[in-house]
C-alpha atoms as an extended CHARMM CRD file, in Angstrom:
* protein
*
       263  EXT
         1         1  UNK       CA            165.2220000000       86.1460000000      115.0120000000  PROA      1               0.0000000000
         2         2  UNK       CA            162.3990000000       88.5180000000      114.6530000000  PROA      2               0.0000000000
         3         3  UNK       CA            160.1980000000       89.3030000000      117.6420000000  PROA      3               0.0000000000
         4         4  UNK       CA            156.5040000000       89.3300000000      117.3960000000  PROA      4               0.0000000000
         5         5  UNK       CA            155.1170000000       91.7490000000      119.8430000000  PROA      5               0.0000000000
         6         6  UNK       CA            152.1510000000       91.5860000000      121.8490000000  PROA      6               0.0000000000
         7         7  UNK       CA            150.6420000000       94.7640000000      119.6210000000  PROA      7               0.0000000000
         8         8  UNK       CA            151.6430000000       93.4550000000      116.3600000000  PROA      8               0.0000000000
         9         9  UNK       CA            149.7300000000       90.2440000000      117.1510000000  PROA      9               0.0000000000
        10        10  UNK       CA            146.4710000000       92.1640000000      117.8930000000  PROA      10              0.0000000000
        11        11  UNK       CA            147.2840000000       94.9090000000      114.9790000000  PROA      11              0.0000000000
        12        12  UNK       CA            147.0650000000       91.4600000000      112.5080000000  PROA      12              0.0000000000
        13        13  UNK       CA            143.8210000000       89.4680000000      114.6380000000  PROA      13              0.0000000000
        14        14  UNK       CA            142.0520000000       92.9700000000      114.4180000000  PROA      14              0.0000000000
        15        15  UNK       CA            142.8530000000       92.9880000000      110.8920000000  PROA      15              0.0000000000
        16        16  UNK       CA            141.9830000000       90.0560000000      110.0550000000  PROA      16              0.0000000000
        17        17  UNK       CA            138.4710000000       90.0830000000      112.3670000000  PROA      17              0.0000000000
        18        18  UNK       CA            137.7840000000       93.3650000000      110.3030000000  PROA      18              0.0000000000
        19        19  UNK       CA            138.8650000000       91.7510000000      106.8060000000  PROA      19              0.0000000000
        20        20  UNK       CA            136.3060000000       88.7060000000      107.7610000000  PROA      20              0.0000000000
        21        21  UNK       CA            133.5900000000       91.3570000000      108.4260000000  PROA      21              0.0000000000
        22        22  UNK       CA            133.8640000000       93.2830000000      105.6230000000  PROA      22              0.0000000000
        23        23  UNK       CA            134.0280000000       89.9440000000      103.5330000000  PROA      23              0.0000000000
        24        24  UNK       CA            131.2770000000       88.6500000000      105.0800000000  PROA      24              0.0000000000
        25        25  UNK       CA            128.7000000000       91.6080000000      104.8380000000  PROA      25              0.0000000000
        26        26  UNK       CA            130.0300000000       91.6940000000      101.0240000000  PROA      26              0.0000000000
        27        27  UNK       CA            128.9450000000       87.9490000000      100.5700000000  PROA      27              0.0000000000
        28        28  UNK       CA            125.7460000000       88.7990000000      102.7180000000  PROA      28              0.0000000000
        29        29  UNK       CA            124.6490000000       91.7550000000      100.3950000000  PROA      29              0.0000000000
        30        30  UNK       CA            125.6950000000       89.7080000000       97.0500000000  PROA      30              0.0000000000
        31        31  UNK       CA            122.7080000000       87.1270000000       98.5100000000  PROA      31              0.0000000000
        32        32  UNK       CA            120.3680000000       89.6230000000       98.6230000000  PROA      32              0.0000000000
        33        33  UNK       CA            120.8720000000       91.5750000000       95.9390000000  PROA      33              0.0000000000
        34        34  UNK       CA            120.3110000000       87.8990000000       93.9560000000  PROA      34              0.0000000000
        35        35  UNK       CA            117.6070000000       86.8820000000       96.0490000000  PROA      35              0.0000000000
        36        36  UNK       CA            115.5200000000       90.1610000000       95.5490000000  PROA      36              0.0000000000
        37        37  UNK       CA            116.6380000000       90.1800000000       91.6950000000  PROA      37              0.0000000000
        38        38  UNK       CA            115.0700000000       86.5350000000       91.3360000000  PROA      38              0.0000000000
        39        39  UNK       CA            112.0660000000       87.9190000000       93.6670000000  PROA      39              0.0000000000
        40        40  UNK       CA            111.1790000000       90.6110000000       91.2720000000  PROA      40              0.0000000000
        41        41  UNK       CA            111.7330000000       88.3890000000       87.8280000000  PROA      41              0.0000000000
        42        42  UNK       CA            108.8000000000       86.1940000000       89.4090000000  PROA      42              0.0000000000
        43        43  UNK       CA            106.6010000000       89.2630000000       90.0030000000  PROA      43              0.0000000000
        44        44  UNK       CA            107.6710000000       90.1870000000       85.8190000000  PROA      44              0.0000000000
        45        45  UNK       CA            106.4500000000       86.9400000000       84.7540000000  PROA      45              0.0000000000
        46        46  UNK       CA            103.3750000000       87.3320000000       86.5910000000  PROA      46              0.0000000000
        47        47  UNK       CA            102.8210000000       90.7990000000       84.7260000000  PROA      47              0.0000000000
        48        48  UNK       CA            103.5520000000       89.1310000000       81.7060000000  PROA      48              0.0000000000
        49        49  UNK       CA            101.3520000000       86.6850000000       81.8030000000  PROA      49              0.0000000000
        50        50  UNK       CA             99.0600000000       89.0200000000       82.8320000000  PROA      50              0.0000000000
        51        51  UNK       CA             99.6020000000       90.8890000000       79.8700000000  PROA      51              0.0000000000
        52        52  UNK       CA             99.1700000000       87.6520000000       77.4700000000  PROA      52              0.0000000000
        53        53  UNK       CA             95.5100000000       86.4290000000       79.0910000000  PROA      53              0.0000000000
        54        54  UNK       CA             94.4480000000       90.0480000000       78.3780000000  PROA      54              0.0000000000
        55        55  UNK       CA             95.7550000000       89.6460000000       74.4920000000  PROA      55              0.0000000000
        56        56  UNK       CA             94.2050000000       86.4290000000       74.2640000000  PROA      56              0.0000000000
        57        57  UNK       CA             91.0940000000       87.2030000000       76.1740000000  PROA      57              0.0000000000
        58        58  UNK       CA             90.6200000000       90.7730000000       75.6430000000  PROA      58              0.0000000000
        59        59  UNK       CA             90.5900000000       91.8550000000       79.5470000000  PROA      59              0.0000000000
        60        60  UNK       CA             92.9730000000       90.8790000000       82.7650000000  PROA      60              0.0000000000
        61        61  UNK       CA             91.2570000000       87.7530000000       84.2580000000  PROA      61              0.0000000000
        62        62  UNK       CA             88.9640000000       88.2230000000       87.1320000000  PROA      62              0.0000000000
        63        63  UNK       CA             90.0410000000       87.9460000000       90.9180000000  PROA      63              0.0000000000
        64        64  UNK       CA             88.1810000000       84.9650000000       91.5790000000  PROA      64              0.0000000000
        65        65  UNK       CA             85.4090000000       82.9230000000       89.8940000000  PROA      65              0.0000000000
        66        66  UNK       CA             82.3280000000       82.1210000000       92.4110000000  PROA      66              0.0000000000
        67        67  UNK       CA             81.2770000000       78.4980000000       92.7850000000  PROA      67              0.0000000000
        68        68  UNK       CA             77.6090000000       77.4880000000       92.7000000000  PROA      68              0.0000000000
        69        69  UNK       CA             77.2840000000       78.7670000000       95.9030000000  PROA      69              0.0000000000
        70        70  UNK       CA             77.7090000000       82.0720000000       95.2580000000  PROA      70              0.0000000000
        71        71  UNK       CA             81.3990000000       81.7460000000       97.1490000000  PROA      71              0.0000000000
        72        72  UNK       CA             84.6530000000       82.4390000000       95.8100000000  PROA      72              0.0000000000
        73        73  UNK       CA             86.4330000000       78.8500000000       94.4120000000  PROA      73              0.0000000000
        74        74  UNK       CA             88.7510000000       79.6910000000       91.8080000000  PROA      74              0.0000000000
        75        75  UNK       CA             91.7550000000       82.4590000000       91.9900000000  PROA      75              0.0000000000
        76        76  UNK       CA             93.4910000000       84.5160000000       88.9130000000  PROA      76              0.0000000000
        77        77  UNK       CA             96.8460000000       82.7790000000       89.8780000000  PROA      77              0.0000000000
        78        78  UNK       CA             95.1290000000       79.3190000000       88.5480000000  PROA      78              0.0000000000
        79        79  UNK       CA             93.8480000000       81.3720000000       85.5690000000  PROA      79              0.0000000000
        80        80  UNK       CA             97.2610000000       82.2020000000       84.5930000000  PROA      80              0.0000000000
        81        81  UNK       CA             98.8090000000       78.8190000000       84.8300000000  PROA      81              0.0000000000
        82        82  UNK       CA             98.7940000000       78.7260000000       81.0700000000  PROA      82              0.0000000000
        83        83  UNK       CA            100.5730000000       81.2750000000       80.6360000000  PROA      83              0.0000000000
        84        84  UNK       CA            103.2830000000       80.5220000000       82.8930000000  PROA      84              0.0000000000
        85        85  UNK       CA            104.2330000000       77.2410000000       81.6360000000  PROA      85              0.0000000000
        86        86  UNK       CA            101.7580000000       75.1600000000       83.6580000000  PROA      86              0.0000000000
        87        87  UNK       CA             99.6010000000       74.2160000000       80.9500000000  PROA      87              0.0000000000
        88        88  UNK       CA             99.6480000000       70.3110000000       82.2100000000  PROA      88              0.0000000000
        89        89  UNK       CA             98.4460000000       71.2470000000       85.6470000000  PROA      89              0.0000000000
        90        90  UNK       CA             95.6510000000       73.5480000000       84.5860000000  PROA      90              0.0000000000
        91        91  UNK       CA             94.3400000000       70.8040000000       82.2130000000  PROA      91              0.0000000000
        92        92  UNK       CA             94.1260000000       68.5440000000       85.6440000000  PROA      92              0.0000000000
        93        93  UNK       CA             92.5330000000       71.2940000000       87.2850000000  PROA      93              0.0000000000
        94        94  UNK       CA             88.8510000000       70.9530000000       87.9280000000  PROA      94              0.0000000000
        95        95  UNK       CA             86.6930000000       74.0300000000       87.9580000000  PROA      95              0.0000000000
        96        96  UNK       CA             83.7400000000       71.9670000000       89.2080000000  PROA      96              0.0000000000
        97        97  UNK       CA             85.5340000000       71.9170000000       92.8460000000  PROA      97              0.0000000000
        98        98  UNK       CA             86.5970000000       74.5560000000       95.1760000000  PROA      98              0.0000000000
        99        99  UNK       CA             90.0770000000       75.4400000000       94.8380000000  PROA      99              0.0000000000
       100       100  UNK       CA             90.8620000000       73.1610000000       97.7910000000  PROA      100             0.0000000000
       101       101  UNK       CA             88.5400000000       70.2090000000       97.0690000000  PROA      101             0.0000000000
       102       102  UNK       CA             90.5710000000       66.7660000000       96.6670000000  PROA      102             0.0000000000
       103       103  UNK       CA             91.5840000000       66.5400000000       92.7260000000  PROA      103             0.0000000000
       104       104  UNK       CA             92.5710000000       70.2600000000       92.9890000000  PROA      104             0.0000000000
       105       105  UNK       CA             94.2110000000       70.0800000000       96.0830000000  PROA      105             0.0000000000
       106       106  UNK       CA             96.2770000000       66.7230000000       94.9380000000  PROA      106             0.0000000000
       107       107  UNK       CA             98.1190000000       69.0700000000       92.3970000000  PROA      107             0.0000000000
       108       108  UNK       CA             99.3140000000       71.9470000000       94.7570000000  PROA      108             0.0000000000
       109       109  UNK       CA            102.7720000000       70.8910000000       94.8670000000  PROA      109             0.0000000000
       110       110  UNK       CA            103.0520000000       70.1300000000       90.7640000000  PROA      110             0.0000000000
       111       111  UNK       CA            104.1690000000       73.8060000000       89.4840000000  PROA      111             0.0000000000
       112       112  UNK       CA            107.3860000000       75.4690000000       89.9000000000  PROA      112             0.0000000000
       113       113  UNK       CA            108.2230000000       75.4470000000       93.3510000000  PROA      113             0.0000000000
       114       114  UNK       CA            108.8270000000       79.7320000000       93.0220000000  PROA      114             0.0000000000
       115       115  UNK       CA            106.2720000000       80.3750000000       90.7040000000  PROA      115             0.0000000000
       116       116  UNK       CA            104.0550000000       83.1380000000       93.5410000000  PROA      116             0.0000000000
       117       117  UNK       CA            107.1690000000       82.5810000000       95.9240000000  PROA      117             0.0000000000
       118       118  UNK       CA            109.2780000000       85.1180000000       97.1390000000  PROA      118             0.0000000000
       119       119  UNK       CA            113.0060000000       84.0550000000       97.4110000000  PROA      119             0.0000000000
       120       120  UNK       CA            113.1320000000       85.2260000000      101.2420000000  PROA      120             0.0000000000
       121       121  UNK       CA            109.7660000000       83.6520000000      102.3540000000  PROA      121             0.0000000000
       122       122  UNK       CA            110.2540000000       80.8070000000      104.9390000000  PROA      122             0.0000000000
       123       123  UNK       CA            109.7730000000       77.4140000000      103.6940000000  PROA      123             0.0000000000
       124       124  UNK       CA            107.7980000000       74.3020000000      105.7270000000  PROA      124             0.0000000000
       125       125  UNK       CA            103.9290000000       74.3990000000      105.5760000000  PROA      125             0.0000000000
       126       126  UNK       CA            104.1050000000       77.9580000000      104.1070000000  PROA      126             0.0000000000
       127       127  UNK       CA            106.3070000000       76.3810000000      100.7420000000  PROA      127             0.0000000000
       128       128  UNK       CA            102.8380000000       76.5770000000       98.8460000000  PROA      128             0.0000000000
       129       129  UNK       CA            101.5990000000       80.0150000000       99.6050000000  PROA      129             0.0000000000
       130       130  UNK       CA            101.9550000000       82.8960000000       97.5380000000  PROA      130             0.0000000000
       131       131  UNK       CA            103.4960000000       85.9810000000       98.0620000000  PROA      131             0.0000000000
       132       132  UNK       CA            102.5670000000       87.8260000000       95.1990000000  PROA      132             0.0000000000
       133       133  UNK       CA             98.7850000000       89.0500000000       95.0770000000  PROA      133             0.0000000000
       134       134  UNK       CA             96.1160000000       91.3330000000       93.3290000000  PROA      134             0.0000000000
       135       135  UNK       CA             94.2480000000       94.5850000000       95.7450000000  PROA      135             0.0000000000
       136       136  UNK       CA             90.5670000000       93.3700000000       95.0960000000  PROA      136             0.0000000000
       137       137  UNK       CA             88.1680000000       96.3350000000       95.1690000000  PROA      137             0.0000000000
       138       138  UNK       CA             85.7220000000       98.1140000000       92.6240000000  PROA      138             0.0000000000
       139       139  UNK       CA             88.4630000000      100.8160000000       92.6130000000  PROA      139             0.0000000000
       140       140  UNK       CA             91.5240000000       98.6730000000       91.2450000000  PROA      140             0.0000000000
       141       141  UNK       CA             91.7460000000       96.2690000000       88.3650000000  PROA      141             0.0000000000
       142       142  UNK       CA             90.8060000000       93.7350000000       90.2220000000  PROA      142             0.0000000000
       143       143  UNK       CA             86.7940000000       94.5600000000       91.6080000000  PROA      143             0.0000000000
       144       144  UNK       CA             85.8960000000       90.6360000000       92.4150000000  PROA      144             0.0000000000
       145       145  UNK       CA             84.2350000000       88.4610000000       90.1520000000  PROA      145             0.0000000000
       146       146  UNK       CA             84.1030000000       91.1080000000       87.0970000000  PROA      146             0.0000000000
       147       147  UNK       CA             87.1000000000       91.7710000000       84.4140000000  PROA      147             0.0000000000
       148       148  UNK       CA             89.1330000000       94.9150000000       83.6940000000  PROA      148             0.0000000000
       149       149  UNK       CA             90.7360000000       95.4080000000       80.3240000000  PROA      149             0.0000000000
       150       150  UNK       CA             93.5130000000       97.9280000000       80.0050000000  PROA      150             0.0000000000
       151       151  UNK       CA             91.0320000000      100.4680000000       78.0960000000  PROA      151             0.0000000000
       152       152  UNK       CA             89.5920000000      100.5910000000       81.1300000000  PROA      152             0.0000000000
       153       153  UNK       CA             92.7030000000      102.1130000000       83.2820000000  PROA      153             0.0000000000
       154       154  UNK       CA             91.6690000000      106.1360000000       83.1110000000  PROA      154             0.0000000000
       155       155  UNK       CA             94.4150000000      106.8250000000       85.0900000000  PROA      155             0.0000000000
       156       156  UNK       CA             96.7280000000      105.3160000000       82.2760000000  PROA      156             0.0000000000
       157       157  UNK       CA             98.1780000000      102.0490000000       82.8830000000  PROA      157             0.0000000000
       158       158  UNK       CA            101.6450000000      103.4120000000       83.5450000000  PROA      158             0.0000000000
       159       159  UNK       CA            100.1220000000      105.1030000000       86.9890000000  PROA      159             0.0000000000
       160       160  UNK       CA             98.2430000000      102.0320000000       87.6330000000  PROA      160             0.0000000000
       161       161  UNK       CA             99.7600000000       99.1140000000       89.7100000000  PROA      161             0.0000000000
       162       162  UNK       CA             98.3860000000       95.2060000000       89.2380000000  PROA      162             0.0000000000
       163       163  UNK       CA            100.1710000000       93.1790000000       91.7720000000  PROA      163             0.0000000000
       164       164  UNK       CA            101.7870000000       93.9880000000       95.1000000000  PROA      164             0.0000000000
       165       165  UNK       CA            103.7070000000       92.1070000000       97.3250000000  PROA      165             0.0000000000
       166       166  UNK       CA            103.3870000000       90.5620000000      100.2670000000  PROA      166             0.0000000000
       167       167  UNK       CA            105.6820000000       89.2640000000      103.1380000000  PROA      167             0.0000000000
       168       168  UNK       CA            105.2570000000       86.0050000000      105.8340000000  PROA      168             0.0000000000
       169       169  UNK       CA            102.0710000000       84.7710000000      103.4050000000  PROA      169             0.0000000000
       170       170  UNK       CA             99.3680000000       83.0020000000      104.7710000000  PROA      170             0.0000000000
       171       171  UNK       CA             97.6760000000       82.8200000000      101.6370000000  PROA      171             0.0000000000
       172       172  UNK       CA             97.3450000000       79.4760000000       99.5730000000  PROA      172             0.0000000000
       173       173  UNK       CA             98.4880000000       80.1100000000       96.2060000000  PROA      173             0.0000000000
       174       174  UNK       CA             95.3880000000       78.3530000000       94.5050000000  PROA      174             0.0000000000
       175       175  UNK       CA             93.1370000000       80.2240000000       97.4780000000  PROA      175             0.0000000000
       176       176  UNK       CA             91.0520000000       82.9400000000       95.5810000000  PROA      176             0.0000000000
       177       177  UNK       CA             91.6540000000       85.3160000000       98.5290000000  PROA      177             0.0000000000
       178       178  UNK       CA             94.0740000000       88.6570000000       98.1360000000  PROA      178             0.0000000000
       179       179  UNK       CA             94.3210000000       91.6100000000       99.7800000000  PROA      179             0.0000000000
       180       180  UNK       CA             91.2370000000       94.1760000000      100.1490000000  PROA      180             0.0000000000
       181       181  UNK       CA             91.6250000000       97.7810000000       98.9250000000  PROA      181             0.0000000000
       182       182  UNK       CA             89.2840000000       99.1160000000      101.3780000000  PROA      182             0.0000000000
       183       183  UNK       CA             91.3540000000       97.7650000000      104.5030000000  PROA      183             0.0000000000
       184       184  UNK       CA             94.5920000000       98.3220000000      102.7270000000  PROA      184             0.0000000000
       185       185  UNK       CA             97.6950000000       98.7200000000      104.9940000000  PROA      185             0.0000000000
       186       186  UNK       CA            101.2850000000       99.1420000000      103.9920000000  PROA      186             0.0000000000
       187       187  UNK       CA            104.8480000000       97.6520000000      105.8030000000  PROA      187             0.0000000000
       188       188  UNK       CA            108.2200000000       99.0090000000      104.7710000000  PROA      188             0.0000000000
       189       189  UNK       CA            110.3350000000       97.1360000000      107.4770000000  PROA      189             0.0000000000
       190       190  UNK       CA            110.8900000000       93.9580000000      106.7180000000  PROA      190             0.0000000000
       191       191  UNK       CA            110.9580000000       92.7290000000      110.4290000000  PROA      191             0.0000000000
       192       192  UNK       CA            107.1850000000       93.6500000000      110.1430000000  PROA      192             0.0000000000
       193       193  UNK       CA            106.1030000000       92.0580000000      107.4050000000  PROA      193             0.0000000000
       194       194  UNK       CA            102.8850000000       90.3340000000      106.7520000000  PROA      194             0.0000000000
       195       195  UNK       CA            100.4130000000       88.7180000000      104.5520000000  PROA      195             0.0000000000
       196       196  UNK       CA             98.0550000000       91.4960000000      105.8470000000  PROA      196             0.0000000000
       197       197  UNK       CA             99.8490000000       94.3250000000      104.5200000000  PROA      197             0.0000000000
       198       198  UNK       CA            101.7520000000       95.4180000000      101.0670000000  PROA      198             0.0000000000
       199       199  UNK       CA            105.2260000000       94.2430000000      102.9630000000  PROA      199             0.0000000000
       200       200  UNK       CA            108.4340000000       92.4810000000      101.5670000000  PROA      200             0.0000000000
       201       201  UNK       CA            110.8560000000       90.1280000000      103.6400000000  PROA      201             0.0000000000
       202       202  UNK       CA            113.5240000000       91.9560000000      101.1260000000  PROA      202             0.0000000000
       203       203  UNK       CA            114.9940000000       95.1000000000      103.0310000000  PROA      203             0.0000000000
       204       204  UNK       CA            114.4260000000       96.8180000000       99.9540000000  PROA      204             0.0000000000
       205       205  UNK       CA            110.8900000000       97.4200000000      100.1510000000  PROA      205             0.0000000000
       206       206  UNK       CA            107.5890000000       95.4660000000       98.8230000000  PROA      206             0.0000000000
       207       207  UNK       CA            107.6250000000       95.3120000000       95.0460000000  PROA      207             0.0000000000
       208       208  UNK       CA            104.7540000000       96.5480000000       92.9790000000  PROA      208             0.0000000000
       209       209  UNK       CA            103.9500000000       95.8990000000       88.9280000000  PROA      209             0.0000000000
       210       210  UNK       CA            102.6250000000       98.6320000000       86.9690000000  PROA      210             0.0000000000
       211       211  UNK       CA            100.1480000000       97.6010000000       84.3170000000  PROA      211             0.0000000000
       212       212  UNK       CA            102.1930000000       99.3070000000       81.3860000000  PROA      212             0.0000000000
       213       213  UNK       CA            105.6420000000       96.8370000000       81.0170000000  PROA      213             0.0000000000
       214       214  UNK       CA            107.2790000000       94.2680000000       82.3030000000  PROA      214             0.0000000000
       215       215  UNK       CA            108.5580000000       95.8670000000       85.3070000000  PROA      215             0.0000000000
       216       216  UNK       CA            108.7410000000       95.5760000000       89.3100000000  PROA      216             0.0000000000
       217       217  UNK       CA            109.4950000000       98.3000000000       91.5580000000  PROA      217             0.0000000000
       218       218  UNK       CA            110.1580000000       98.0720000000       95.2770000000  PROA      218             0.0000000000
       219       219  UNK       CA            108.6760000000      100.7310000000       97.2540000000  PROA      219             0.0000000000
       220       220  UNK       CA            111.1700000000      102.9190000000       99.6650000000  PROA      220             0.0000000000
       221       221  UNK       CA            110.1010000000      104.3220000000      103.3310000000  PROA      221             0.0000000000
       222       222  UNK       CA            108.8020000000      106.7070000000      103.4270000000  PROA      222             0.0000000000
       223       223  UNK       CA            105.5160000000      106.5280000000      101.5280000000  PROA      223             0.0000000000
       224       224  UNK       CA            102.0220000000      107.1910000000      101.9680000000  PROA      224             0.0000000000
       225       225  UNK       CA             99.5440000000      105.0030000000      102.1200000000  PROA      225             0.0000000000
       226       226  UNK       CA             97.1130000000      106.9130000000      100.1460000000  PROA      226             0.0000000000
       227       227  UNK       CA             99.5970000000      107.6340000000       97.5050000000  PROA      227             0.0000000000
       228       228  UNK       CA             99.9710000000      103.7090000000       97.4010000000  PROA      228             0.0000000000
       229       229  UNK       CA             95.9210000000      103.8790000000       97.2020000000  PROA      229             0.0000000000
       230       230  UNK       CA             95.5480000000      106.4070000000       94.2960000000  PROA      230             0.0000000000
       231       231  UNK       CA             98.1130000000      104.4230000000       92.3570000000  PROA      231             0.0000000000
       232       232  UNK       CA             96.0070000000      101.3740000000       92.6820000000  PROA      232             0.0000000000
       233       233  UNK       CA             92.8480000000      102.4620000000       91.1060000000  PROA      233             0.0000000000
       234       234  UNK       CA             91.7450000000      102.6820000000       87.4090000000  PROA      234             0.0000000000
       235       235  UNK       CA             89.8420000000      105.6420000000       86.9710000000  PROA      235             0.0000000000
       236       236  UNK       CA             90.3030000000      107.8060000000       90.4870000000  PROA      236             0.0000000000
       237       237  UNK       CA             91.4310000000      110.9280000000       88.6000000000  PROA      237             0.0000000000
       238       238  UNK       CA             93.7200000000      111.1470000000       91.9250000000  PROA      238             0.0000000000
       239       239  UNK       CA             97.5470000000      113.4370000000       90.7060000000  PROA      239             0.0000000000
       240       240  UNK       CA             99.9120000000      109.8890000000       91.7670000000  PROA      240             0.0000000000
       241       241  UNK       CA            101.6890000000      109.3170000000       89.0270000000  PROA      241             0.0000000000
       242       242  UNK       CA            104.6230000000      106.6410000000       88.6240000000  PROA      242             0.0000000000
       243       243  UNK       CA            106.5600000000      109.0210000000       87.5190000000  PROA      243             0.0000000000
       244       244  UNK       CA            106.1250000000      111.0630000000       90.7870000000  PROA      244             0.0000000000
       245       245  UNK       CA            107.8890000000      108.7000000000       92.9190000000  PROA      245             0.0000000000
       246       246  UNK       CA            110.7120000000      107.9360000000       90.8150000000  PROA      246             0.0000000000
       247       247  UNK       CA            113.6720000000      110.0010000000       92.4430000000  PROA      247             0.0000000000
       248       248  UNK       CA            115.0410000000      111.2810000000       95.3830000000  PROA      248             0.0000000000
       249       249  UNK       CA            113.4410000000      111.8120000000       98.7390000000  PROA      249             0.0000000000
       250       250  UNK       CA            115.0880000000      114.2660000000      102.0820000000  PROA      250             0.0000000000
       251       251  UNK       CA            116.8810000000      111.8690000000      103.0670000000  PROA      251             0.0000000000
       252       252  UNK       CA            118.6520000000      110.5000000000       99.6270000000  PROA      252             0.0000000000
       253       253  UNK       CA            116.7030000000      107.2760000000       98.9930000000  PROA      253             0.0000000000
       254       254  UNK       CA            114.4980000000      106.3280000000       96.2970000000  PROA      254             0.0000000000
       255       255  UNK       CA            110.9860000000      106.2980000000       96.8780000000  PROA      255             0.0000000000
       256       256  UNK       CA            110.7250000000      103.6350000000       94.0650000000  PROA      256             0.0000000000
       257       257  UNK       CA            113.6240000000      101.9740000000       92.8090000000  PROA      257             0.0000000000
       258       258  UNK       CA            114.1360000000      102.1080000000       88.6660000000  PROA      258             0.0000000000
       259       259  UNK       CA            113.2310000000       98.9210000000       87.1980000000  PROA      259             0.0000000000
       260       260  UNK       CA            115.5510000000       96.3030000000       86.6810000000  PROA      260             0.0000000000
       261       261  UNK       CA            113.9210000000       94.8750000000       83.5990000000  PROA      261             0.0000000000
       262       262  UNK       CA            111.4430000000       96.0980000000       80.6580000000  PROA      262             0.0000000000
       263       263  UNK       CA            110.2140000000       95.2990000000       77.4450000000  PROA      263             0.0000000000
């Protein structure tokens, strides 16, 4: 009969503990690489529809429409509901109420659960808030109340990013509210993310669409904030150029990761 020894017992647990790890950080990874793959198709069919109310309306639609008031009521996520398959709740939608009066808040939960959702943010009372929003400012494509059209990105459209991303969101997705170029602030860790800050849950970085194809990018520590800036606005003559963070950095990461999909 053959004897199992004391170390040939732990030489197989230990192998078997290490086999379980390495299985289980495989499995773990595979998650997140889908997770952050589905995360950026959602910010590509936001640039797309983007895209489509600018062909149809001959400029990208404003950040917000004011109410009578003067106040901000309506946001450019309900603009694009048409062009995102949502066509039956924008026709219920009442532009004669603030985004969160009664009829318009009774059809909050009718569109695509992950439609401004990022695949990592936390569910509960946050379920309905987007994650995906515009950098309002006379600088960017988004200045307020006013419309940009694409001939009016001097700094070319492929150095010119429309929609950032944004981690643990606080932000209604019908809530005409975004982030502010002026106070701009950006998170690469993901432990630190926030609906305050261009941030991602995704370990990867916060994604970012460029106005020139149907593309996200996630953006890489390190990075500075006023290169983030200069690539946000339309005509700041600044030298940021997409093209100038696509590579390398000192350390071997990508600044920007290529794009995973394109027209």
């Amino acid at each position: 009969m053959k004897i199992v020894t004391k170390s040939t017992m732990y030489l197989a647990c230990t192998t078997a503990v290490l086999t379980i790890g390495v299985l289980w950080f495989a499995v773990r990874e595979a998650v997140e690489a889908a997770r952050q793959s589905a995360c950026q198709g959602h910010m590509n069919g936001l640039q797309s529809a983007l895209r489509n109310y600018e062909a149809l309306n001959g400029h990208y639609p404003p950040a917000y429409i004011n109410g009578p008031d003067g106040k901000p009521w309506h946001s450019w996520r309900v603009l694009l509901l048409p062009f995102l398959g949502e066509e039956a709740v924008y026709d219920q939608y009442r532009f004669d109420e603030p985004w969160n009066g009664p009829n318009n808040q009774a059809l909050a939960d009718r569109i695509s659960p992950n439609l401004f959702r990022c695949t990592n943010a936390p569910g509960g009372k946050r379920e309905w808030n987007t994650n995906y929003v515009a950098v309002v400012g006379k600088e960017t494509a988004f200045p307020g109340a006013e419309t940009v059209a694409s001939d009016d990105i001097k700094d070319g459209v492929e150095n010119t990013i429309l929609l950032v991303e944004i981690g643990n969101s606080d932000i209604h997705w019908m809530e005409p509210c975004d982030l502010q170029y002026r106070s701009l602030t950006l998170q690469t860790d993901p432990e630190k993310a926030s609906s305050m800050s261009v941030s991602s849950r995704h370990p990867a970085g916060p994604g970012v669409v460029f106005a020139d194809r149907i593309t996200a990018y996630r953006i890489h520590s390190p990075l500075l904030l006023s290169t983030l800036r200069g690539l946000l606005t339309i005509a700041g003559g600044e030298e940021e150029t997409k093209e100038s963070l696509e590579g390398w950095d000192n350390s071997g990461r990508y600044l920007v990761e290529p794009p995973i999909a394109s027209d």
